[in-house]
C-alpha positions, 0 to 999 in steps of 0.5 A: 932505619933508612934515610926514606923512613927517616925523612917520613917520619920527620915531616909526619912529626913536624905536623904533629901527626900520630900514627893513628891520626895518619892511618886514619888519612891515608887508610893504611895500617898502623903496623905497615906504617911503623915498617915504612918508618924503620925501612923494614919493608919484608912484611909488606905484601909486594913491592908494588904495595911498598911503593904504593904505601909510600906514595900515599904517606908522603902525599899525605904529610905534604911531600912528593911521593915520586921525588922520593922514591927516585931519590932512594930507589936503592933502598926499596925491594925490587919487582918480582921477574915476569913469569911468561905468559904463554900457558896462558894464551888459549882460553875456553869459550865461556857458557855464554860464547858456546850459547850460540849454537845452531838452535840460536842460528835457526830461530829467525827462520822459524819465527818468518815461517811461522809468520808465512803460516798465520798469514795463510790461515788469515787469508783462509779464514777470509776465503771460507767468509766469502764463499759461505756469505755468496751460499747463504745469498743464493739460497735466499734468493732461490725461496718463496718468500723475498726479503732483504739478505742480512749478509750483506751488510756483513760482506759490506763490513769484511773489507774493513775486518781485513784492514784491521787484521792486516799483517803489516801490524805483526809485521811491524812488531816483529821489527822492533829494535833488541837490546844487544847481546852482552859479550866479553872475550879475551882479546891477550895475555901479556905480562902481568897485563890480561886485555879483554874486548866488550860488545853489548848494552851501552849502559854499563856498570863495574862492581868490585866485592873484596872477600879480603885485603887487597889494593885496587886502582881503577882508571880510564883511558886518559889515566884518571882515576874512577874509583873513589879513592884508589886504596886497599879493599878490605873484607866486606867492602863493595863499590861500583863504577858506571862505564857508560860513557869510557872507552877503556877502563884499566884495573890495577889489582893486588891480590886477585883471589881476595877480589871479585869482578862483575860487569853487568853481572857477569864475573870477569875472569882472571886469566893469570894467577899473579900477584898483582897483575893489570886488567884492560877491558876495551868497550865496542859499543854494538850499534 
């Protein structure tokens, strides 16, 4: 048993905490408890997670986590070396980049051609009332019998009929302001550490849906944590962060293949297959 493990140990038991009691504080296993107590740290997935469990036994027993784990940095696992990140670099363009083809690219032109033809066929449609009410009055007045003409009244009333009609109205609707189009791209790979770039709807929500065991921090850019707790998902477990008003969002994950990303609705991708590994997303609001 090591010195750290010792130390713990002692301070759960100066509280009178069992490790059941603990594990229901600090969520962890009663199993990855007992390692932490003996110093047997090979069954735990990671030092990343080893460092993690510690920080949390120690806060929960009223001690400092990092002063501990300076104090016997000999005795923890070292991190895993960087694997490189090059074979990583050039990524695919996703279903909704290679959307914007040349059909996406010529619709507003369609659409103002369109517009022209429909206010050609109203200025048409106006012409032929005009010429045939003119017909209809000549013809009236040719005849044996003089009475008052019912189409007049009528082409007093076109002017009006055209003012309702008028094109600055579908003009006006054609104008309306669209909710900006979601994108999100790969800005770098470096490291552990994947960067993304996100343009579209201001309104913004993260969820996160865990397929298995796998730790899991979310914080924003000043470092403040958004997740309820940061902690190790287990399967079946959900939960979702509202984005709206962060700039950036930093995600440390441990194992990626038991956890799904979604932001609005759309899967993030993972970019390198390393356990763990960190996710940036950068949010450039589209005016």
């Amino acid at each position: 048993m090591g010195q750290l493990g010792n130390k713990l140990k002692q301070a759960r038991l100066d509280q009178g905490l069992s490790l059941e009691q603990l594990n229901e504080r600090t969520k962890i296993q009663k199993h990855h408890l007992e390692e932490i107590e003996t110093g047997n740290y090979s069954a735990i997935p990671g030092a990343f997670y080893v460092r993690a469990f510690i920080k949390r036994y120690a806060q929960a027993v009223g001690l400092d986590g990092e002063a501990l784990l300076r104090e016997h940095q000999g005795e923890l696992p070292e991190e895993q070396p960087q694997a490189s990140p090059a074979e990583h670099l050039t990524r695919r363009p996703d279903k909704k980049q290679r959307s914007n083809g040349p059909v996406s690219e010529s619709m507003p032109k369609v659409l103002v051609a369109l517009f022209i033809v429909f206010i050609l066929l109203v200025i048409w449609y106006f012409y032929l009332l005009s010429t045939s009410g003119n017909n209809l009055q000549q013809e009236e007045e040719g005849g044996d019998v003089e009475y008052e003409s019912p189409s007049e009244p009528q082409a007093e009333q076109q002017p009006e009929a055209a003012e309702e009609e008028s094109p600055a109205a579908e003009s006006e609707e054609s104008t309306e302001p669209q909710e900006p189009e979601a994108q999100l791209e790969l800005e770098s790979v470096s490291g552990e550490t994947t960067t993304y770039t996100f343009s579209g709807p201001s309104d913004r929500q993260l969820e996160f849906s865990a397929d298995g065991a796998s730790w899991l921090s979310v914080k924003d850019e000043g470092g403040s944590e958004l997740l309820s707790l940061a902690r190790v998902f287990e399967a079946g477990e959900t939960e979702a962060v509202d984005l709206s008003n962060e700039t950036e969002v930093f995600m440390r994950i441990g194992d990626y293949m038991m956890l799904t990303l979604e932001l609005n609705g759309e899967i993030v991708p993972y970019e390198q297959e390393r356990k763990p590994q960190n996710i940036i997303i950068r949010f450039d609001d589209a005016e």
